[in-house]
Biopython code that builds the backbone (N, CA, C, O; Angstrom):
import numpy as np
from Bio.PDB.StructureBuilder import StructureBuilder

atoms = [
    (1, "UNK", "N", (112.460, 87.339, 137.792)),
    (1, "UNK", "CA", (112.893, 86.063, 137.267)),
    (1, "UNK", "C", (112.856, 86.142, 135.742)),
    (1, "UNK", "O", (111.777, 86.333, 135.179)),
    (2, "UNK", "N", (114.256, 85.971, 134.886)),
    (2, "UNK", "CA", (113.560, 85.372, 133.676)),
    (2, "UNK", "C", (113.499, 84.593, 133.158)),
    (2, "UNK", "O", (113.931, 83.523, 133.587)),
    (3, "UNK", "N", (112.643, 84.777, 131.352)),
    (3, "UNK", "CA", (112.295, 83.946, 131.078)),
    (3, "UNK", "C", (113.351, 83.260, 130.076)),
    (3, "UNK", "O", (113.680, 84.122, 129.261)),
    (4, "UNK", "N", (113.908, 82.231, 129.859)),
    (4, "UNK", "CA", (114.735, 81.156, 129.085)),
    (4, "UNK", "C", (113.706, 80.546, 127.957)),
    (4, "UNK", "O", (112.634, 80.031, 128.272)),
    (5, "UNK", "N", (114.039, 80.635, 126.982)),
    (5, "UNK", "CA", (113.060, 80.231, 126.103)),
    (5, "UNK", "C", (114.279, 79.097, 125.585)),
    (5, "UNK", "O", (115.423, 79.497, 125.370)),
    (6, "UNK", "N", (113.893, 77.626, 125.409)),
    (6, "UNK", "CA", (115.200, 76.834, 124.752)),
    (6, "UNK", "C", (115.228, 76.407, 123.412)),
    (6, "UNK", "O", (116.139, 76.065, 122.657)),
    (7, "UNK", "N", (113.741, 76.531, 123.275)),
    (7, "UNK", "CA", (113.117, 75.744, 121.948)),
    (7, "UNK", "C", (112.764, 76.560, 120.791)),
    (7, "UNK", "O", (111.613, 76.997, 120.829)),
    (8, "UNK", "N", (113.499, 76.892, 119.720)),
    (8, "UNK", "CA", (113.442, 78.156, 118.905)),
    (8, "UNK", "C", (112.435, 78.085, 117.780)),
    (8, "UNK", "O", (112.450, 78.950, 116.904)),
    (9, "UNK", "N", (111.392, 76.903, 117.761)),
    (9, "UNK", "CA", (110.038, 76.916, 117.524)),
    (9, "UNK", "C", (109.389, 78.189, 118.992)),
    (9, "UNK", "O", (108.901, 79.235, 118.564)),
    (10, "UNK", "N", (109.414, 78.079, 119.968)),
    (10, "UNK", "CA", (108.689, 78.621, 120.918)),
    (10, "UNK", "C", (109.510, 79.814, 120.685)),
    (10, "UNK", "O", (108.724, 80.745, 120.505)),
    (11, "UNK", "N", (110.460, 80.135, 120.622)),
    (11, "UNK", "CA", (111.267, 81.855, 120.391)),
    (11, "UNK", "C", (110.436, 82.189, 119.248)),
    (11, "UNK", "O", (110.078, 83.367, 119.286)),
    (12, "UNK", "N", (110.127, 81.715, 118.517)),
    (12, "UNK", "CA", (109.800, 82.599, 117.423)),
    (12, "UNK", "C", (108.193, 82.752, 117.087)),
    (12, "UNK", "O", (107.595, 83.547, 116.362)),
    (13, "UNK", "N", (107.652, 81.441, 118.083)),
    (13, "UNK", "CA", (106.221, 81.959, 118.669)),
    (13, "UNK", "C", (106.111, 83.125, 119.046)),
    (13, "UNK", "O", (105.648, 84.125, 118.498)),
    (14, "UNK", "N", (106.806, 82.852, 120.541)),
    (14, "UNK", "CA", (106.820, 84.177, 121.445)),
    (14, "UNK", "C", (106.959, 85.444, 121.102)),
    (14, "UNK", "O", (106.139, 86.306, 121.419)),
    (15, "UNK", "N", (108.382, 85.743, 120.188)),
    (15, "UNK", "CA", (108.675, 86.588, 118.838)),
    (15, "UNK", "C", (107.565, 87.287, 118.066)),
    (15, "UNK", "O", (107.354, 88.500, 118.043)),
    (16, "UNK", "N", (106.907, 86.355, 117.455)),
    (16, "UNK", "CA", (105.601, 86.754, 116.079)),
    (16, "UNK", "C", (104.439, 87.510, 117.391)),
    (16, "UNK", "O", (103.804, 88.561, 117.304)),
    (17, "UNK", "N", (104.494, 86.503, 118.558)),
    (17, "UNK", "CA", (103.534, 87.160, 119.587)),
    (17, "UNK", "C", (104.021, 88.432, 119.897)),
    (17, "UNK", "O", (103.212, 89.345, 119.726)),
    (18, "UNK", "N", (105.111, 88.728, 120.302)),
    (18, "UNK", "CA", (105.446, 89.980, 121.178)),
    (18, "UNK", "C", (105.067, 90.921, 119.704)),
    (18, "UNK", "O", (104.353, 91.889, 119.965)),
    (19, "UNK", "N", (105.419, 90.787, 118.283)),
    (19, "UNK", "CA", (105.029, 92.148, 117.508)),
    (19, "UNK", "C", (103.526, 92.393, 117.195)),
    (19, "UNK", "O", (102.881, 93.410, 116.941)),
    (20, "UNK", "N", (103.193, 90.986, 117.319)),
    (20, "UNK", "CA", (101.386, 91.323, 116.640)),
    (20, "UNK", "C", (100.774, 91.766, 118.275)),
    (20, "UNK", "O", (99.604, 92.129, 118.152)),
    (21, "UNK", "N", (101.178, 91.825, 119.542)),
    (21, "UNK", "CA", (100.954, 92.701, 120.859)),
    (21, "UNK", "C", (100.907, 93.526, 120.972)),
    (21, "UNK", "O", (100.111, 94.123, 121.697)),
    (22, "UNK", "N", (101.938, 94.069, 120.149)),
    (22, "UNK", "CA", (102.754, 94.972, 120.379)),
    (22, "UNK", "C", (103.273, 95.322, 121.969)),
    (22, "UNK", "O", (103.214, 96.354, 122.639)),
    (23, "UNK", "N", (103.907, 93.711, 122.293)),
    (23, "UNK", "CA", (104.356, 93.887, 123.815)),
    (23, "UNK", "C", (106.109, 94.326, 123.965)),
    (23, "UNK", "O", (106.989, 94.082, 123.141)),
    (24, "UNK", "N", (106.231, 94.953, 125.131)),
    (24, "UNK", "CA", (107.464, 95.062, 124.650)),
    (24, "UNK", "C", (108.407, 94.412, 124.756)),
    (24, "UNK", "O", (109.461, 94.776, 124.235)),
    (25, "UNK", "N", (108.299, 93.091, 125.563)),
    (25, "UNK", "CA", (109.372, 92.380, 125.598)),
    (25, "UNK", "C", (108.508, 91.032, 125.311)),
    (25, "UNK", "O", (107.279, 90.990, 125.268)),
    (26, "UNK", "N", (109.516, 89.794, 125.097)),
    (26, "UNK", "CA", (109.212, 88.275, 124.611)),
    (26, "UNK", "C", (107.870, 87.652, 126.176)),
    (26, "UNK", "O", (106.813, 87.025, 126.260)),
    (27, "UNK", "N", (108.872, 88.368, 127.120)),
    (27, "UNK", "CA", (107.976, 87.699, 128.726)),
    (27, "UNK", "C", (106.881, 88.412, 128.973)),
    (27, "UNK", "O", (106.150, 88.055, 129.897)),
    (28, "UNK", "N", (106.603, 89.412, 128.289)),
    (28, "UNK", "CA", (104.900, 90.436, 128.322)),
    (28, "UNK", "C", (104.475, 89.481, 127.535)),
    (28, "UNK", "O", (103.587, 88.782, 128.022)),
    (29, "UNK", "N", (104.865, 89.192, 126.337)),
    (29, "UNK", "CA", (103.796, 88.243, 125.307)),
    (29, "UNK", "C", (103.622, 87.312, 126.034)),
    (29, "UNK", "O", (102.441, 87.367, 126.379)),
    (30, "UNK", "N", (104.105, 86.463, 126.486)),
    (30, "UNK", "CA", (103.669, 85.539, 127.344)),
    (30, "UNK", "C", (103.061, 85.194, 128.094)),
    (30, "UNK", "O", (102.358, 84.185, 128.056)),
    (31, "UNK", "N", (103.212, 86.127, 129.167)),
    (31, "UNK", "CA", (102.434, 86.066, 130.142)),
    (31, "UNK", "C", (100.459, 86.670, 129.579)),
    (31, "UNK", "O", (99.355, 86.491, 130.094)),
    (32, "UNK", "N", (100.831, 87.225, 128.612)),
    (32, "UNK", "CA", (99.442, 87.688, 128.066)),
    (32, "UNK", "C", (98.980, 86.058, 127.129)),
    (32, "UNK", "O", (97.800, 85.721, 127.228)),
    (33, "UNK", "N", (99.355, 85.699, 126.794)),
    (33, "UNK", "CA", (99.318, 84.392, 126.084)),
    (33, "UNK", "C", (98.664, 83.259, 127.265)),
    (33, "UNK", "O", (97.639, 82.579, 127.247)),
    (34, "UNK", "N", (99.807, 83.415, 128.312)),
    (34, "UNK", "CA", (99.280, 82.434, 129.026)),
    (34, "UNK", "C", (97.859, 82.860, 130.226)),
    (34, "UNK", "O", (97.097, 82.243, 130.970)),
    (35, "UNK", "N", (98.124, 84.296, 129.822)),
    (35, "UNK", "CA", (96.885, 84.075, 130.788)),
    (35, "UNK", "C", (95.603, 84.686, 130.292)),
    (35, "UNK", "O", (94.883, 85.210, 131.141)),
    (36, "UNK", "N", (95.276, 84.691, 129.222)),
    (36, "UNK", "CA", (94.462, 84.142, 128.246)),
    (36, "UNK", "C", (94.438, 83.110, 127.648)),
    (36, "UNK", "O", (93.475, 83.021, 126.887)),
    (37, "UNK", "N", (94.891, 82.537, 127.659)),
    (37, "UNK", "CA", (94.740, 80.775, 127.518)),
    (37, "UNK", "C", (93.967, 80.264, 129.538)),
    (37, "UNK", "O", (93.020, 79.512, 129.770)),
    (38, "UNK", "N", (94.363, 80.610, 130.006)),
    (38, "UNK", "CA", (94.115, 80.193, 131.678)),
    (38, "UNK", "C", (92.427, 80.608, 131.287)),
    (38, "UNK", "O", (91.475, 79.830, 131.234)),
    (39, "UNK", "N", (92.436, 82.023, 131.056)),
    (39, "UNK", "CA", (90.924, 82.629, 131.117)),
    (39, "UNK", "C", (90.113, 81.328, 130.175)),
    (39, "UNK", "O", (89.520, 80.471, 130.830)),
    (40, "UNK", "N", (90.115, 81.281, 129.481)),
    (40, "UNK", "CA", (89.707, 80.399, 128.132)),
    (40, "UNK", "C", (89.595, 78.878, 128.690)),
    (40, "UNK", "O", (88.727, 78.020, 128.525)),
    (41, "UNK", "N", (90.285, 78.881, 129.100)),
    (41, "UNK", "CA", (90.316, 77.311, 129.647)),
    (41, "UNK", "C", (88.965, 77.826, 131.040)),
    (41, "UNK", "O", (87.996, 77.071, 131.125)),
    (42, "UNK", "N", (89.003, 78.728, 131.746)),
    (42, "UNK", "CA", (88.162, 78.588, 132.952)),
    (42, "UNK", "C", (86.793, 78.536, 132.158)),
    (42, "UNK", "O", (85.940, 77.741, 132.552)),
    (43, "UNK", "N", (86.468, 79.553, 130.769)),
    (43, "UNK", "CA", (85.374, 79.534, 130.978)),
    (43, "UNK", "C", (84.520, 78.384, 130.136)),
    (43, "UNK", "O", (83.320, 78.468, 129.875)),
    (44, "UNK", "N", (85.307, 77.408, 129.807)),
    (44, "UNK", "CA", (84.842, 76.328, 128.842)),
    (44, "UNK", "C", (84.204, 75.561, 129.406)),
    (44, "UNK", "O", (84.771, 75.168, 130.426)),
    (45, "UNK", "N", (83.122, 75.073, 129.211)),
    (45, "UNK", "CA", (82.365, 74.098, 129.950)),
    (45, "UNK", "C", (82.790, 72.868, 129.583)),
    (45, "UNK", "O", (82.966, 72.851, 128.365)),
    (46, "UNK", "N", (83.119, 71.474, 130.273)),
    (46, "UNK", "CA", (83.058, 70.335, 129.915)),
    (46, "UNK", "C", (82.054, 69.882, 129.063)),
    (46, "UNK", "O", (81.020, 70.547, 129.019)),
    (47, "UNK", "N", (82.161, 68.813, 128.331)),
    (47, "UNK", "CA", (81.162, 68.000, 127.487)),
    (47, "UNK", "C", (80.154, 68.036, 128.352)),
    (47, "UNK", "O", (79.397, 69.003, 128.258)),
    (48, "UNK", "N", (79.930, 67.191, 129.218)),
    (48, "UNK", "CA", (79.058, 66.859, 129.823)),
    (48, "UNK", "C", (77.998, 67.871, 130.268)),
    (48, "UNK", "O", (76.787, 67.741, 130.084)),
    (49, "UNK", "N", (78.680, 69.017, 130.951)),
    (49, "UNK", "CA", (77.813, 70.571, 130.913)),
    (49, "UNK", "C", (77.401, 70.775, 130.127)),
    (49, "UNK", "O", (76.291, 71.162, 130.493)),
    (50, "UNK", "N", (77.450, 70.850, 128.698)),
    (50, "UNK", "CA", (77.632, 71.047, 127.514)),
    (50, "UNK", "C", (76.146, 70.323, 127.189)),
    (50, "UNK", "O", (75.071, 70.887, 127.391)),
    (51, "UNK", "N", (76.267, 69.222, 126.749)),
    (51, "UNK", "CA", (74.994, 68.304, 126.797)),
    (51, "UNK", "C", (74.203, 68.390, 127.272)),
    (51, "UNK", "O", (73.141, 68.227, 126.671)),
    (52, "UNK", "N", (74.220, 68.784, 129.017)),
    (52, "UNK", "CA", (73.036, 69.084, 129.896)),
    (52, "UNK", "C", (72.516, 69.823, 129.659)),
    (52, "UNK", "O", (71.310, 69.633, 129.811)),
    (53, "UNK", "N", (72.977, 71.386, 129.051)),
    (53, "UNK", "CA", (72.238, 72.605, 129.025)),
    (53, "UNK", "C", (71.730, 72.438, 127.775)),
    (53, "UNK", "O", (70.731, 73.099, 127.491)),
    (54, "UNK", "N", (72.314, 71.510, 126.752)),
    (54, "UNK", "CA", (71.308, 71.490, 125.567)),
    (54, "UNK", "C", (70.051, 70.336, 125.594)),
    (54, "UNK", "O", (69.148, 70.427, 124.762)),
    (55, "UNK", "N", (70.056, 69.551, 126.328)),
    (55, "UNK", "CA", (68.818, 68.316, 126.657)),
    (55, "UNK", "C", (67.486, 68.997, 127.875)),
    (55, "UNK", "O", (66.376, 68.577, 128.201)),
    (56, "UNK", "N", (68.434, 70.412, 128.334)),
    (56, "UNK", "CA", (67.216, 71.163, 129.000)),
    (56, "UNK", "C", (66.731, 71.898, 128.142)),
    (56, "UNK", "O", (65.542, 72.215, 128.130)),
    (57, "UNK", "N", (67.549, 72.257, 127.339)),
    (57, "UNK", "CA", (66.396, 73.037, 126.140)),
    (57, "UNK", "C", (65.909, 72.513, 125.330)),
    (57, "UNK", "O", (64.942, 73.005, 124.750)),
    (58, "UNK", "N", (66.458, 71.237, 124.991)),
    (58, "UNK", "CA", (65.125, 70.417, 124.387)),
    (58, "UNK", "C", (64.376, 69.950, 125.225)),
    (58, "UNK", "O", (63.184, 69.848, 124.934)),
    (59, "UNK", "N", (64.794, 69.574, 126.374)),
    (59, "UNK", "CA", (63.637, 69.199, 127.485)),
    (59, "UNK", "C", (62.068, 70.350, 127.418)),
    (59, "UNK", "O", (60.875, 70.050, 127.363)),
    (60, "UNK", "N", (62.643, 71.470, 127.447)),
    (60, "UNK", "CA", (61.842, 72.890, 128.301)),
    (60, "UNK", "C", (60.877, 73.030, 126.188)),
    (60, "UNK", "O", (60.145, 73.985, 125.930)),
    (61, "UNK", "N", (61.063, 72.322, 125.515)),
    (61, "UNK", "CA", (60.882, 73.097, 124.201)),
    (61, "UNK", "C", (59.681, 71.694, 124.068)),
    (61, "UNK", "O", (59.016, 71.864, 123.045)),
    (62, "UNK", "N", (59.291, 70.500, 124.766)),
    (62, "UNK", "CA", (58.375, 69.869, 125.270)),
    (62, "UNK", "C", (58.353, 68.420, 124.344)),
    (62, "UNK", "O", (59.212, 68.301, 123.470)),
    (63, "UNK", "N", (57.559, 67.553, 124.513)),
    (63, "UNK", "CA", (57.699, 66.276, 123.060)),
    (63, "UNK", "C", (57.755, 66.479, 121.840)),
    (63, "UNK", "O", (56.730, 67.153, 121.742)),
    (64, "UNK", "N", (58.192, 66.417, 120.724)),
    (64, "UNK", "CA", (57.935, 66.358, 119.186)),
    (64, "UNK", "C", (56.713, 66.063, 118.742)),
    (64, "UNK", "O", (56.032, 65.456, 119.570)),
    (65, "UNK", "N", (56.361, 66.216, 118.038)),
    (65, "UNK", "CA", (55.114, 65.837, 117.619)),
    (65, "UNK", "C", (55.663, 65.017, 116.472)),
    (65, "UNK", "O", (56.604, 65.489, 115.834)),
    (66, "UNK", "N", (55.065, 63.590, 116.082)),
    (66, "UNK", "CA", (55.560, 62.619, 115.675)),
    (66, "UNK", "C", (55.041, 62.607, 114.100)),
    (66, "UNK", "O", (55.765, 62.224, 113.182)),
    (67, "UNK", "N", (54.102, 62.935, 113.976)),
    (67, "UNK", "CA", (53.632, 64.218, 112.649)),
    (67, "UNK", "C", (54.094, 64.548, 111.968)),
    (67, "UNK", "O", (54.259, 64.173, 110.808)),
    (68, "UNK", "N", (54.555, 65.648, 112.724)),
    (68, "UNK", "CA", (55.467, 66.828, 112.143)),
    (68, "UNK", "C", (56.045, 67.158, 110.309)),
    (68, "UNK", "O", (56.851, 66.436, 109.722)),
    (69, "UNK", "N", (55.581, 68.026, 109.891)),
    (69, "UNK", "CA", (55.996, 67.795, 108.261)),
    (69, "UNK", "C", (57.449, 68.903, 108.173)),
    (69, "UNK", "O", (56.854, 69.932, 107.852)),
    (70, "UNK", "N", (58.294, 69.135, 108.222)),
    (70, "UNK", "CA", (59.073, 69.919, 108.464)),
    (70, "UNK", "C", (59.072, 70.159, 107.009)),
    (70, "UNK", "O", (59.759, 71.181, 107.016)),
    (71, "UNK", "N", (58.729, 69.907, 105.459)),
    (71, "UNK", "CA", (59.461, 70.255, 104.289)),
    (71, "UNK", "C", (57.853, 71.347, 104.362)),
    (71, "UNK", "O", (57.998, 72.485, 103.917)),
    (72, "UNK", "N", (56.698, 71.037, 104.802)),
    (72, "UNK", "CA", (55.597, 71.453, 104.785)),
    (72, "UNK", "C", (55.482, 72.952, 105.473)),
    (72, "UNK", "O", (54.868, 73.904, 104.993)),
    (73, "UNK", "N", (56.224, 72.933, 106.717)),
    (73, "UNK", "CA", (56.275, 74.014, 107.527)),
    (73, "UNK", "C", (57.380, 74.822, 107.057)),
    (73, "UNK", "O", (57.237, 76.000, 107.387)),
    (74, "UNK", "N", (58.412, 74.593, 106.411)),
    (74, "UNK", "CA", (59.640, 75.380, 105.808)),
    (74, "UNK", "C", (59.007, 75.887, 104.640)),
    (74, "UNK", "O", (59.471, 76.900, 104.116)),
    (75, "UNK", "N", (57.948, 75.284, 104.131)),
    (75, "UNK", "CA", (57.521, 75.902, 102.526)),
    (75, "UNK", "C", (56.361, 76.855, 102.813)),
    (75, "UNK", "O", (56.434, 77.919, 102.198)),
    (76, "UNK", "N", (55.143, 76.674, 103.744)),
    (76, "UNK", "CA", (54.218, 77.374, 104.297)),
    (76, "UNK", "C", (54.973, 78.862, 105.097)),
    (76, "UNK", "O", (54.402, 79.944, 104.961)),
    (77, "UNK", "N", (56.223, 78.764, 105.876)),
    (77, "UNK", "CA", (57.255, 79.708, 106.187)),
    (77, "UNK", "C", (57.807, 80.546, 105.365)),
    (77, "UNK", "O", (58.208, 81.604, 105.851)),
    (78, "UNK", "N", (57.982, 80.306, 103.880)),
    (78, "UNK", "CA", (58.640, 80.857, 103.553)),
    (78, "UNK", "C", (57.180, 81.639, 101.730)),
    (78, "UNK", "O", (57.276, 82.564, 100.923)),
    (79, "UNK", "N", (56.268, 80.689, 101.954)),
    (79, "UNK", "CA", (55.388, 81.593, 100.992)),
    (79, "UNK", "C", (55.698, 80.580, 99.210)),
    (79, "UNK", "O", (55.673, 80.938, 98.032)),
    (80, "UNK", "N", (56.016, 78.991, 100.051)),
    (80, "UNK", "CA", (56.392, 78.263, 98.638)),
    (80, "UNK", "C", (55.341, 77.276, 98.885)),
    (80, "UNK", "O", (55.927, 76.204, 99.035)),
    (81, "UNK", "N", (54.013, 77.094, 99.010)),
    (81, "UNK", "CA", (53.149, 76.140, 99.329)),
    (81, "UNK", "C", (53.268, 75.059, 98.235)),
    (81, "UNK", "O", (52.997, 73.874, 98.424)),
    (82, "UNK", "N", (53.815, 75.726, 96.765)),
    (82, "UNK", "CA", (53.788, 74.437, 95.902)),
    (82, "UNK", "C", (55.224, 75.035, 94.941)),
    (82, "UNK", "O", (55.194, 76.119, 94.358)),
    (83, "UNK", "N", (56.211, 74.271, 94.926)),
    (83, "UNK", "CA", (57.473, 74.109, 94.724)),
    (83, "UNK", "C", (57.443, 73.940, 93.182)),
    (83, "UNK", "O", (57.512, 72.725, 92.997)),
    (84, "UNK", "N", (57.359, 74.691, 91.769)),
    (84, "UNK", "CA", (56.741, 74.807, 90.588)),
    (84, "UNK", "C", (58.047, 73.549, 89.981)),
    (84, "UNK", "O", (57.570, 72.682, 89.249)),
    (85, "UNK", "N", (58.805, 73.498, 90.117)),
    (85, "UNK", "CA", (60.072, 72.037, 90.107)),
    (85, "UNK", "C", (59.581, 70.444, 90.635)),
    (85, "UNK", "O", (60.007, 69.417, 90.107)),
    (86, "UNK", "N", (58.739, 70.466, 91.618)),
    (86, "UNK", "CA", (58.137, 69.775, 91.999)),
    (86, "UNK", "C", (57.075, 68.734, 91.590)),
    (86, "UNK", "O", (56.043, 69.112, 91.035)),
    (87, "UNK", "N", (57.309, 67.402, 91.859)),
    (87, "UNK", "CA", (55.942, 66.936, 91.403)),
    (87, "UNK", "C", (54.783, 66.747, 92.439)),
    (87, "UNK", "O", (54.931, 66.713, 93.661)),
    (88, "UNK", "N", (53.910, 66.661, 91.931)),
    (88, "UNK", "CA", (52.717, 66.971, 92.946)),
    (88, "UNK", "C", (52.756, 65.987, 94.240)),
    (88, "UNK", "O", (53.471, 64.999, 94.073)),
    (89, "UNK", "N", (52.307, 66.056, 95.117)),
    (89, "UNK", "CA", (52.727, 64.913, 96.122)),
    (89, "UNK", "C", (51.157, 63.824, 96.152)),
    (89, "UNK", "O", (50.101, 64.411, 95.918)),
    (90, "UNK", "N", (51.116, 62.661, 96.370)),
    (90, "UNK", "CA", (49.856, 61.961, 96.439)),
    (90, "UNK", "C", (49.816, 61.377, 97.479)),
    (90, "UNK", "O", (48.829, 60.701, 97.770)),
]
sb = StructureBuilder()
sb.init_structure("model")
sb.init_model(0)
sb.init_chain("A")
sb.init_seg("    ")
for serial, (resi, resn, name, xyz) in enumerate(atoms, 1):
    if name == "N":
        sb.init_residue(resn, " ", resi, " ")
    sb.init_atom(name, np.array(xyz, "f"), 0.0, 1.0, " ", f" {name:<3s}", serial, name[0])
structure = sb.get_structure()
């Protein structure tokens, strides 16, 4: 069967596709196009998947501690206990 391309935006898709393929005809690019796009589409998770697997890893990573000094632990991390730009904290 072939392929009819009508829309010469899409010919010259298909076109730029078949040389950067290096396929040899317009309907090899294509079909490589489209079925890598198919693959891509299967392995995408919905939003919603998406969200779940990240609220289990904050789930599994346990409560916050409400505390928490994060400018304190980034400076103790890195060997800057007192920031010489800084004014002293009270």
């Amino acid at each position: 069967m072939a392929l009819f391309i009508r829309d010469a935006e899409v010919d010259a898709l298909a076109e730029e596709a078949r040389k950067l393929t290096k396929a040899r005809t317009k309907t090899e690019a294509v079909r490589r196009a489209l079925q890598a796009q198919i693959a891509e589409a299967r392995r995408a998770l919905p939003l919603r998947k998406r969200l779940a697997r990240s609220k289990a890893l904050a789930d599994a990573m346990g409560p916050h501690a409400p505390d928490f000094d994060m400018k304190s632990y980034t400076d103790e991390m890195w060997g800057d206990a007192r920031c010489s730009s800084m004014p002293p904290r009270s």
